[in-house]
NUMI-179366 format. One line per field, with one value per atom (N, C-alpha, C, O): atom name; chain; x, y, z. Coordinates in steps of 0.02 Angstrom, whole numbers, plus 50000, padded with zeros to 5 digits. Layout:
atomo <- (CA/...);
cadena <- (A/...);
x <- (X/...);
y <- (Y/...);
z <- (Z/...);
//
This chain:
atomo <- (N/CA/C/O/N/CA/C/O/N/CA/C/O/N/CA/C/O/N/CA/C/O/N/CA/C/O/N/CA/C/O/N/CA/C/O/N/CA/C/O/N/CA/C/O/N/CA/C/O/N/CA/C/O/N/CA/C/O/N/CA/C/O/N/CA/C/O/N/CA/C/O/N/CA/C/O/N/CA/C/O/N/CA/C/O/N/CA/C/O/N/CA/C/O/N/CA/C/O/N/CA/C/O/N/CA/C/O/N/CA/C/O/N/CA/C/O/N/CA/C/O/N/CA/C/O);
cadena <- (A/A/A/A/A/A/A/A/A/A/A/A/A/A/A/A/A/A/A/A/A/A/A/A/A/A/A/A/A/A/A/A/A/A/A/A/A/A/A/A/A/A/A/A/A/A/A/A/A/A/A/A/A/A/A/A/A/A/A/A/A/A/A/A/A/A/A/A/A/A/A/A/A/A/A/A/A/A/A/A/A/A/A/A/A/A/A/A/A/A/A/A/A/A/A/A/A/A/A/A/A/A/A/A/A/A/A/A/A/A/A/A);
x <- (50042/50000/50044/50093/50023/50075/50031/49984/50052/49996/50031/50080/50022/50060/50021/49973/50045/50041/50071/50130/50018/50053/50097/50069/50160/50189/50210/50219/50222/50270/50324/50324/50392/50454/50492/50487/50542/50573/50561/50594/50512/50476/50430/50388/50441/50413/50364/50354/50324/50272/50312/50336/50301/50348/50289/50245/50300/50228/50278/50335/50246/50277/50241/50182/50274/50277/50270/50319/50216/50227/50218/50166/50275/50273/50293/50341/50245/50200/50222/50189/50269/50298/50332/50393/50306/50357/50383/50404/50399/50452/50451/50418/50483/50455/50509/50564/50486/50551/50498/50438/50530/50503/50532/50591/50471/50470/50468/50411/50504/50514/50507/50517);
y <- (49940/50000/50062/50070/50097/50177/50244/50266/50263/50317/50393/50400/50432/50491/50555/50577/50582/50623/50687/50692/50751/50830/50834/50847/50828/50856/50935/50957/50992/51033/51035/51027/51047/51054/51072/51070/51096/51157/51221/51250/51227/51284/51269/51306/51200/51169/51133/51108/51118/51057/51012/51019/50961/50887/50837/50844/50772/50750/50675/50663/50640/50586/50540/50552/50472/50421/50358/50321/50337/50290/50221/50209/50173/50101/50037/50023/50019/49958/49941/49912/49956/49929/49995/49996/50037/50104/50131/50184/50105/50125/50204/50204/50261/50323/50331/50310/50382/50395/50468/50461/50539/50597/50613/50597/50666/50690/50755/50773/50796/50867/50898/50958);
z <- (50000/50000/50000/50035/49963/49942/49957/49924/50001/50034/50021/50057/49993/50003/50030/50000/50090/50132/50115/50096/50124/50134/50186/50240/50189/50259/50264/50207/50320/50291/50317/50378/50284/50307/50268/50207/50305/50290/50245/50202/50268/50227/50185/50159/50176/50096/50098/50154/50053/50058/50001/49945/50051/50023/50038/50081/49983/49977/50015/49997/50061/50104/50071/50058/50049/50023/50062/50062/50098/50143/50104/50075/50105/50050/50114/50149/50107/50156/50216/50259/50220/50332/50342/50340/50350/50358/50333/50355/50264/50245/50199/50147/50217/50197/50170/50188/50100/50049/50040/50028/50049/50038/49984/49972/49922/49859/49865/49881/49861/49845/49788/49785);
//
């Protein structure tokens, strides 16, 4: 399951990538 989430950081909105046991890879 591939869920992607608004997070904000560092100033930025970066879209969070959650891929099936935790595993998070962020897209800028």
């Amino acid at each position: 399951v591939v869920r992607r989430v608004a997070t904000f950081d560092g100033g930025r909105w970066c879209g969070v990538v959650a891929i099936e046991l935790a595993v998070l890879a962020r897209v800028c």
